[in-house]
C-alpha positions as CSV (number, residue, x, y, z in Angstrom):
1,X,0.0,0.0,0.0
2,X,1.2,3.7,-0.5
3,X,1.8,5.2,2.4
4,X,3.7,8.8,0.8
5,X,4.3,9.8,-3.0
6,X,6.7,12.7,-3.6
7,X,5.7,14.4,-6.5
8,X,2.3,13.9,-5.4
9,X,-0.4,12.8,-8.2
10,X,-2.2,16.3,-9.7
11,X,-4.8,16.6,-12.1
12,X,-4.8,18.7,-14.9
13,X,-5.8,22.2,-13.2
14,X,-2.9,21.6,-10.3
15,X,-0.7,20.6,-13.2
16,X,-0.8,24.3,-14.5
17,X,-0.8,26.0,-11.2
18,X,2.2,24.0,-10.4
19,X,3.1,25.2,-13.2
20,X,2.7,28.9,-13.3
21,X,4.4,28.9,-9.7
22,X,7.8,27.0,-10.7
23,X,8.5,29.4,-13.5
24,X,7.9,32.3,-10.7
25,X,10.1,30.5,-8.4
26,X,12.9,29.6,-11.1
27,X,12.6,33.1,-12.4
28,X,13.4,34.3,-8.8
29,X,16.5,31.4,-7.9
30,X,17.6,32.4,-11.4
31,X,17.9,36.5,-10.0
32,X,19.7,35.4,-6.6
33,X,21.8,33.5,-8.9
34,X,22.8,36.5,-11.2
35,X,23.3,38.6,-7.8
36,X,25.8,36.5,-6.3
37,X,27.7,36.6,-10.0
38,X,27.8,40.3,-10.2
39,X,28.1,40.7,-6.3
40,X,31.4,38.3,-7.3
41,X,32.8,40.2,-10.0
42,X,32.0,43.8,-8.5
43,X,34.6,42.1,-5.6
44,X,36.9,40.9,-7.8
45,X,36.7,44.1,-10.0
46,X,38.0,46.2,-6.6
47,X,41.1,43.9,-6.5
48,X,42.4,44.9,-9.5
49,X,42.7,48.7,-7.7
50,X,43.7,47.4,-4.7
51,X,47.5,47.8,-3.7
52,X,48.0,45.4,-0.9
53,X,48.8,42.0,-2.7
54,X,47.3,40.1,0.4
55,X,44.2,42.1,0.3
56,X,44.2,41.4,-3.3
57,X,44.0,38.1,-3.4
58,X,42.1,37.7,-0.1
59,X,38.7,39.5,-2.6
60,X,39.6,37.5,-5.4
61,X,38.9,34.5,-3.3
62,X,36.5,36.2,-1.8
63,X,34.4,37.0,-4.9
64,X,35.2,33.5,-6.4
65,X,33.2,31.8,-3.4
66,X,30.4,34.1,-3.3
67,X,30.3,33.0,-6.9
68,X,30.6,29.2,-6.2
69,X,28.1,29.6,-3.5
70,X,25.4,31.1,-5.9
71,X,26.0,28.7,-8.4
72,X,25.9,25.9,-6.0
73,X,22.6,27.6,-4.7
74,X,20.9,27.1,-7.6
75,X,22.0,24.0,-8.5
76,X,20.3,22.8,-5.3
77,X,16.9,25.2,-5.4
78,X,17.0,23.6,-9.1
79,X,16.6,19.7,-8.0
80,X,12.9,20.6,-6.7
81,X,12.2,20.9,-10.3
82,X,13.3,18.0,-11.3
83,X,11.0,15.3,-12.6
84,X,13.7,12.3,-12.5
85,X,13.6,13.0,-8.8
86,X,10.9,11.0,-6.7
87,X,10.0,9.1,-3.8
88,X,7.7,6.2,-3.1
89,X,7.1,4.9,0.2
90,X,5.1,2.1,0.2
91,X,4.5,-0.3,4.1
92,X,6.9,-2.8,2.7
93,X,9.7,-0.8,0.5
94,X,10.9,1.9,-0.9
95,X,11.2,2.9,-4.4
96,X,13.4,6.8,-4.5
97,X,15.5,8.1,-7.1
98,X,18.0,10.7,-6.6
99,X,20.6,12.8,-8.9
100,X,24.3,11.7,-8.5
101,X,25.9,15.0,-7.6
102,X,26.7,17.1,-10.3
103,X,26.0,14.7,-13.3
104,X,23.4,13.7,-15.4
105,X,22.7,10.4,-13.9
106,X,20.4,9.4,-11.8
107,X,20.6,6.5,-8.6
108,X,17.4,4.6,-8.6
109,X,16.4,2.4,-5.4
110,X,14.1,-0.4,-4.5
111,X,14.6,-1.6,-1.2
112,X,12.4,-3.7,1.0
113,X,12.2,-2.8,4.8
114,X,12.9,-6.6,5.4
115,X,16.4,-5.9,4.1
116,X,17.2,-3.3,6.4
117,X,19.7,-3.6,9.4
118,X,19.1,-0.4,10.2
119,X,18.9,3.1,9.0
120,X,20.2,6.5,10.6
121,X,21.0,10.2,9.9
122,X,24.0,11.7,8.8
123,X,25.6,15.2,9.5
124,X,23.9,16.5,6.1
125,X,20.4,15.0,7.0
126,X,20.3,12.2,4.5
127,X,19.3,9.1,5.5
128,X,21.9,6.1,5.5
129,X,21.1,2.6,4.9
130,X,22.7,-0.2,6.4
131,X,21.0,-3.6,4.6
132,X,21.5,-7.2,5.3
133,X,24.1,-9.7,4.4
134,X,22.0,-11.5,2.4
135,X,19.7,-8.1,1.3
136,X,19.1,-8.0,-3.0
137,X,17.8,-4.7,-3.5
138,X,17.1,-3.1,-6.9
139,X,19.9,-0.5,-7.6
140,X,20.9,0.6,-10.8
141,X,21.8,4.3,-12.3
142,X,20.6,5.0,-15.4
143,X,20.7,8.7,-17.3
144,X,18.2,11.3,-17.1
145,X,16.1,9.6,-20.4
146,X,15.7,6.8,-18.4
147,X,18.2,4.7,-20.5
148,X,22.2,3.0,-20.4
149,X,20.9,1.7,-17.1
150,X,23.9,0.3,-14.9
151,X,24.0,-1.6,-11.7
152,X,24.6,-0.1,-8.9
153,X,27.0,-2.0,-5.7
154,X,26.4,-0.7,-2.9
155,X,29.6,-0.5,-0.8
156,X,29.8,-1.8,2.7
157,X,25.8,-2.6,2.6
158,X,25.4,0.8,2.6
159,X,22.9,3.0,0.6
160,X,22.6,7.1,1.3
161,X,19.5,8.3,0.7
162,X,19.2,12.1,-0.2
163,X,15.5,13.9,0.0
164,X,14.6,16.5,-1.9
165,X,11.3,16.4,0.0
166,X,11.5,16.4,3.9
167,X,7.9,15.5,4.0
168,X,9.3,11.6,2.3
169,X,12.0,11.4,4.9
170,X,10.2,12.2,8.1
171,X,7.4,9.4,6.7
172,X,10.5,6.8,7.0
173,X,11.9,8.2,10.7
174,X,8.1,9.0,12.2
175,X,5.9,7.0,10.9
176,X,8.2,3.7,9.9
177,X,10.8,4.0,12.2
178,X,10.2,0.5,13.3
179,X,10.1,-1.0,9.3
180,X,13.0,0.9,8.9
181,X,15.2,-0.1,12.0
182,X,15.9,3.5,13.0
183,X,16.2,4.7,16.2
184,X,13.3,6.4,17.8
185,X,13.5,8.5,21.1
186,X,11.3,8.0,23.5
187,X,10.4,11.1,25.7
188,X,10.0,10.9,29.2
189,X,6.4,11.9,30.1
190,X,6.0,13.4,33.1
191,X,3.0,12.4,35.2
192,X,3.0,14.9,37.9
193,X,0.2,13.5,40.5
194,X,2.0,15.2,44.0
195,X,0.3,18.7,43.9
196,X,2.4,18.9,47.1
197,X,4.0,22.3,45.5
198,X,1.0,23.8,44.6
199,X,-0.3,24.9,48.0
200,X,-3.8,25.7,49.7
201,X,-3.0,29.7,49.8
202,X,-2.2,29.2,45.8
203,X,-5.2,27.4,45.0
204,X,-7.2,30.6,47.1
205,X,-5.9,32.8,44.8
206,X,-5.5,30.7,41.7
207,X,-9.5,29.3,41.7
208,X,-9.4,28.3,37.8
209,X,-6.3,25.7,38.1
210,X,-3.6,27.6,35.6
211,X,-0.8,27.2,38.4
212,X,-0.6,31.3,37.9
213,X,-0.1,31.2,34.2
């Protein structure tokens, strides 16, 4: 059964209203783009009047990274948009596909919950994979037509899992944390039945029960 599908099915009116709003929002990423290049050369521009060799280079490097940074900014804003990119969590797998860093290609996964070790989350908020010995999940990159499909090994058992939607990953860690072998806190509920603290004189003066609040 489907528990969670990211792009989410849309008929033909939310097809065109999705649509009207991602060429607002790529227009704008676009702009924030083009700000950090010229914010980049206007910085690198100032170097070349700039005296101090050590101050020169210092804004050259300066204006470089605030030009990687907007390039790489886009770059990630620009993966919401992409239509090779999905998620399907099911109550027995997972079927997700995900860009391989800057390329063309694309890691496509089917893995069942019963080949799961367990699962946790990394410094950068994607979710690792730990899978059985014995675990034959369906991995395989292929391009972004779909075709010159490859298999994929995972190494050490291990398959990284990056969401472009958060709503897809917190399915897996809140709702299937148990399918998925990932550690779930338990909080410590506090059942406060000594009223001890809260004294007659308090109660006088506090007749609706708010403890003051």
């Amino acid at each position: 059964m489907l528990v969670y599908e990211y792009p989410p099915k849309m008929n033909r009116v939310e097809k065109q209203a999705k649509a009207a709003h991602d060429l607002a929002q790529h227009a704008k990423i676009r702009r924030n783009m083009l700000k950090n290049l010229i914010l980049a050369a206007v910085i690198i521009g100032i170097s070349f009047f700039v005296g101090n060799i050590f101050v020169k280079i210092l804004l050259i490097i300066i204006g470089l990274a605030n030009a990687a940074v907007g390039c790489l900014l886009y770059w990630y804003n620009m993966l919401s948009f992409d239509a090779n990119v999905y998620s399907r969590i099911y109550d027995d797998h997972i079927e997700h596909s995900q860009r391989m860093g800057f390329s063309k290609r694309y890691l496509h996964a089917d893995i069942a919950y019963a080949d799961i070790e367990k699962s946790m989350q990394d410094n950068h908020g994607n979710l690792v994979i730990t899978l059985k010995e014995n675990a034959k999940p369906k991995l395989f990159t292929a391009d972004e037509n779909g075709s010159d499909e490859q298999d994929f090994t995972a190494q050490d058992n291990t398959v990284i899992l990056k969401f472009v939607d958060t709503k897809a990953k917190l399915t897996l860690v809140n709702d299937l944390y148990g399918q998925i072998k990932y550690p779930h806190k338990q909080y410590n509920v506090i059942d406060d039945d000594d009223d001890d603290y809260y004294t007659a004189e308090d109660k006088k003066w506090d007749s609706l029960g708010k403890h003051g609040l």
